[in-house]
N, C-alpha and C positions, 0 to 999 in steps of 0.2 A: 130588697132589704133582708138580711140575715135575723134569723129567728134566737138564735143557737145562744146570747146571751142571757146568765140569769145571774139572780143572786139565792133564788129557790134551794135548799138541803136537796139534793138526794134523797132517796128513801132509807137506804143506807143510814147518812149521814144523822139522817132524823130520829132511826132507831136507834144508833149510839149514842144519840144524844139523852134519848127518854131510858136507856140501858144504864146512862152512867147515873143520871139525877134520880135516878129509883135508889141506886143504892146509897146516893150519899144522902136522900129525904129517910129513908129507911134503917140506915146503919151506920152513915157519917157523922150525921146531926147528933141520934141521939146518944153519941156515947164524947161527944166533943166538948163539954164543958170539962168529963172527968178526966179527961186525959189531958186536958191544958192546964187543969189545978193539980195533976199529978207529975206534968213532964217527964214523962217517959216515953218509950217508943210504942206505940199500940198494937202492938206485936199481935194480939185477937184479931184486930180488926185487917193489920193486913194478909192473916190466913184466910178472912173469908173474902176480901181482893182477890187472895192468888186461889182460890176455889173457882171463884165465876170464872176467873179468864183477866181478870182484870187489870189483875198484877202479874207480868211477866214477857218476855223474849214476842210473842207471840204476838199478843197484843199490841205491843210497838213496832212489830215489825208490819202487820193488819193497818192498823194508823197511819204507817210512811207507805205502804201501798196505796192509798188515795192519792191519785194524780193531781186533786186540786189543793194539798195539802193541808185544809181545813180539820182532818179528823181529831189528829191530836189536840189542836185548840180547843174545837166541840168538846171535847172528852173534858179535856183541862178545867175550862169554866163552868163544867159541871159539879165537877169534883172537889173543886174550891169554894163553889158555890155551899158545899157540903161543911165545908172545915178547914182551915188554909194550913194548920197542922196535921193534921192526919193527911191530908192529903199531900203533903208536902213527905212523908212518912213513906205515902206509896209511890211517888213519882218524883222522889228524889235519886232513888239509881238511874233516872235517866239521864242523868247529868256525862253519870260516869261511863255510859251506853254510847250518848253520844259520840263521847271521845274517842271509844271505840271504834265505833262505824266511822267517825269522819277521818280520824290519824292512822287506824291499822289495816290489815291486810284482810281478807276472805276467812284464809284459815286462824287466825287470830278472833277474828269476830265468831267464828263459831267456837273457839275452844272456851274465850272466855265471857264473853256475853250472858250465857247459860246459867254461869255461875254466880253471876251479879243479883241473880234474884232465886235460886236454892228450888225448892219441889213445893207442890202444895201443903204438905204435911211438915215442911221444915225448909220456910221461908227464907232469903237470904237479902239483907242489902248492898248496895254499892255504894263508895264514895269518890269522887273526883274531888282533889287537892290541888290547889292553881295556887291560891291566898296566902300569903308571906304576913309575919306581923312585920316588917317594913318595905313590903313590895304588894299592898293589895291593890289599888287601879295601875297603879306603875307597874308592869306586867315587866319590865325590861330589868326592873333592878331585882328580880329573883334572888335570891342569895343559895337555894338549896341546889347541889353539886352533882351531876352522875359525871363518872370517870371509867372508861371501857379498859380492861385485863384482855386480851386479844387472848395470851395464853391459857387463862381457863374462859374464851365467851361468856364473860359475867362482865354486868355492871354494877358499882359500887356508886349509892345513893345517901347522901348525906342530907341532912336540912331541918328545915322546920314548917310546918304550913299549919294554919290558919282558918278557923270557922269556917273546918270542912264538913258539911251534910254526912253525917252517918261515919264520921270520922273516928274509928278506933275501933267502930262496933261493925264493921262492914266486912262482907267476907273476901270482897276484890275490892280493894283501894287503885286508883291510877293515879298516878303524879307526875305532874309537869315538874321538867330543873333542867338545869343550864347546863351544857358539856360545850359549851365554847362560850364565856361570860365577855370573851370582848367585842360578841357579835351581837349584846344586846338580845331583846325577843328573840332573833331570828335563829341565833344558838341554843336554841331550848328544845326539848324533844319531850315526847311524855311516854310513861312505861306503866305496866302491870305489875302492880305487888300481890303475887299470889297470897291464899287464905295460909294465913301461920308464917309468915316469912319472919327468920329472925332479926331484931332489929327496931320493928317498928311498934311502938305505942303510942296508941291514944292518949291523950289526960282527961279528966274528967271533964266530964258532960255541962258546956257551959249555960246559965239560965239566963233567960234571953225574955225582953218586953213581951215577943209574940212568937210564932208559931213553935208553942211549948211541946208540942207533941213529936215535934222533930227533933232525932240528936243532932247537935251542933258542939264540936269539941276541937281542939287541934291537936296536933299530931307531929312524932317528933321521928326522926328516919337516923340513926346511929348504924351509920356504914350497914345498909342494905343489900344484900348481894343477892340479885335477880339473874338467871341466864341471858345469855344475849335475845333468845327468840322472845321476850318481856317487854323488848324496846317497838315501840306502835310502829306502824311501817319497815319495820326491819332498818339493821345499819346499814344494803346498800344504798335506800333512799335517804336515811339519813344522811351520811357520806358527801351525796351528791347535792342536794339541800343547801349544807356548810360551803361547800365550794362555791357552789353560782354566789351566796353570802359574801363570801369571801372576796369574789371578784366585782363586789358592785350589782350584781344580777337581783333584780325584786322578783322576790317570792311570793307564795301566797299566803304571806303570814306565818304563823306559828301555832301550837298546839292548843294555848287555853283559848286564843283569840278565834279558832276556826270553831272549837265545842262550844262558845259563847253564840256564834251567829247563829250554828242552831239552835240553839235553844232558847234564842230571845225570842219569837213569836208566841212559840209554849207559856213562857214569862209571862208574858205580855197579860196571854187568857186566863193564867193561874191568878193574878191580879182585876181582873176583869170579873168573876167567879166572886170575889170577898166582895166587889164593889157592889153588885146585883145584888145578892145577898142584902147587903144592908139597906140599898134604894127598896125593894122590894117589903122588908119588914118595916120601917120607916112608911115606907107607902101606907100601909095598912094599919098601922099605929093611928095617921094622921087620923083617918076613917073613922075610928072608933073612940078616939079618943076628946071630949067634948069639955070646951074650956068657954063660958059665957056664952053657955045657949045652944052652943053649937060644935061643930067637927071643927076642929084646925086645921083640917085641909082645905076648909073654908074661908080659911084666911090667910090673903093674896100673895103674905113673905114665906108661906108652907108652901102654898103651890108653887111658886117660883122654883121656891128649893128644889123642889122634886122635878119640876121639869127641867131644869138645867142638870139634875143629876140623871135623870134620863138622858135625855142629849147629848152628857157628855161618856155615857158608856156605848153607848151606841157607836157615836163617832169613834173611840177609841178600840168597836169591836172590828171596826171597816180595815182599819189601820193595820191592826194585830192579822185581823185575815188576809190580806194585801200584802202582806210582807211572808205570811207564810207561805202566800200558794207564790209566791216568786221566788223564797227558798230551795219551795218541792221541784219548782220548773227551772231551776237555777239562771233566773233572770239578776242580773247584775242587779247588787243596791247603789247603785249610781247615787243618789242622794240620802243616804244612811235609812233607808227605809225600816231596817229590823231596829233601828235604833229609835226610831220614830215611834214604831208601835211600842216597845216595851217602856218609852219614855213616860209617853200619854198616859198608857193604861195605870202605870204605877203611879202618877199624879192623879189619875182620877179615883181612884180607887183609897187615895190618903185622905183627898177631900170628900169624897160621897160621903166614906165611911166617918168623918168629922161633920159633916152636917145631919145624918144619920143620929150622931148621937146628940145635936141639939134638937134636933125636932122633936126627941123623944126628955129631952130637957134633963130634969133630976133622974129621971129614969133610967134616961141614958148609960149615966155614969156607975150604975150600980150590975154587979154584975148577975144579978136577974134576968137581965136582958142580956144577947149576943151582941148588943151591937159595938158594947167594949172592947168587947174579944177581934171583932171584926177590924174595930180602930185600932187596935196595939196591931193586930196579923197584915194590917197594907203599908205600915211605915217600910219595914223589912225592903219592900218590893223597890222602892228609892234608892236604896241601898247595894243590896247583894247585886252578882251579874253585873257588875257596871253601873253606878252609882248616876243618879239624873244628872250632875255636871258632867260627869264622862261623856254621858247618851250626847248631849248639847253639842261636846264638845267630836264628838265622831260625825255629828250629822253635819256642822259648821266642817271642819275639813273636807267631807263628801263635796259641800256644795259647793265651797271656795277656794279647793284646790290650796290650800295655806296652810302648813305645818303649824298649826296652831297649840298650845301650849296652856 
């Protein structure tokens, strides 16, 4: 019998882990209520991120060298575990990273990648732009346009997009749009809008239930004009993409959909993070907290609570790691596995963080306590990335073969 199976960290895996919750017990926590009553970007806090190593090119690239693909999630639920804004703050340019590395070329991932997150001294974010205000799960009905000028190698980008992460304040923006609209998704390509391209603004910064520390704005693209080497994979992959499109031939999808499958594990654990968090302070509340004589965790409908919200982050961390290390190992999701994890984790994490704030009763509700903050910061995760009826509905197709609707 083979030994070789574990579920044991690494030692590695262990120190990243006790690496990331040092700093967000240390510097996430305690600066998280003022920067969620402030809503701004905590601009301090991600310089001393991009100080340690925390924040940058390096760090995720360290992360996706782990052949069992668990680091970036370790890192995730710690980091969240920290503040689901601020840390949404510092590992929101991964969004727009991923896109990178999953749609463009070598030389492209290094020119612009770099950029996505600036020097320690003068940090930088990134945003990825997919979201339409009438094409957010409908990924197919895009309405925003690129159109290629062969004679000067520019593409001209038109559009509008939608509660995009660090949208207007980002120094590299990437945007997915349609340059064949009758081919649905599979016409879509995504491109690089260098820092300062004329064209593009933000609108203001919109305020949002929960992770207030994160900018979320949208953004409006009036004829854009990028060089051709901007477009991810270059046009002669694109070119050929459209064609097999065009003749019937399935693809591997399209641009926002392939940066989503990465990044749904991540998802998953940055969800998973808010939900401990609150199991955890809740836990210890119960403890101390004495109603007729005694602790309330002494009584049977507390303890219940808590152990099924135990149970059910746990079960949702197996998931979320499961789907990652078959990311990293590029094993088919045969049955919507990454859809699975990021589903679970965001439903467990709505409900921990709602019975979190009864356990803690009137207390709950005040925000004295994190565990407010915590319940506004896990709705989000149902939402963004593919909303829980989407997840349903991706893991229902996976399983039953049925263009389902």
């Amino acid at each position: 019998m083979s030994s070789e199976f574990s579920l044991d960290l690494s030692e590695e895996q262990r120190d990243l882990r006790d690496w990331v919750h040092g700093f967000a017990a240390d510097v996430v926590r305690p600066a998280a209520a003022e920067w969620d009553e402030r809503e701004e970007t905590p601009w301090p806090v991600l310089q001393e991120a991009s100080k340690i190593g925390l924040y940058g090119f390096e760090f995720l690239a360290n992360a996706w060298a782990d052949p069992t693909g668990l680091s970036m999630p370790i890192a995730s639920e710690e980091l969240f575990w920290g503040d689901a804004g601020i840390g949404m703050a510092i590992f929101g340019s991964a969004l727009a990273v991923a896109s990178i590395f999953g749609n463009g070329t070598p030389d492209q991932l290094v020119e612009w990648v770099p950029q996505c997150f600036g020097t320690q001294d003068d940090p930088k974010v990134a945003a990825f732009c997919s979201t339409e205000p009438e094409a957010g799960s409908d990924v197919a009905s895009m309405r925003t346009r690129a159109v290629y000028h062969e004679a000067t190698d520019e593409w001209v980008i038109s559009g509008q997009k939608a509660y995009a992460t660090n949208g207007g304040i980002a120094n590299v923006h990437v945007v997915t749009a349609s340059v064949d609209p009758s081919l649905g998704s599979r016409g879509q390509a995504a491109f690089v809008i260098p820092p300062g391209t004329a064209g593009l603004q933000g609108a203001k910064k919109l305020r949002k239930l929960g992770l207030r520390a994160s900018h979320t704005a949208d953004i409006f693209l009036d004829d854009v004009r990028v060089p051709g080497s901007c477009l991810l994979g270059g046009k002669e992959a694109l070119d050929k993409r459209l064609d097999r499109a065009r003749s019937g031939v399935r693809s591997g999808g399209q641009a926002s959909m392939r940066t989503f499958e990465l990044s749904r594990p991540t998802v998953g654990a940055q969800a998973l993070g808010i939900a401990r968090a609150a199991y955890e302070y809740s836990l210890e509340y119960a403890k101390g907290r004495v109603q007729f004589g005694k602790p309330i965790v002494e009584n049977q409908a507390i303890a219940f609570a808590l152990a099924d919200a135990k149970m059910e982050i746990d079960a949702a961390r197996l998931l979320v790691w499961r789907a990652a290390w078959m990311g990293r190992n590029n094993r088919d999701f045969s049955s919507g596995e990454g859809s699975m994890a990021k589903l679970k984790a965001s439903e467990v994490a709505v409900s921990v963080t709602e019975k979190a704030v009864q356990i803690l009763g009137g207390a709950g509700y005040l925000r004295e306590h994190p565990v407010e903050r915590w319940y506004r910061d896990a709705k989000l995760f149902t939402i963004f990335e593919g909303t829980s009826e989407i997840q349903r509905l991706l893991i229902a197709r996976s399983i039953t073969g049925a263009s389902l609707r």
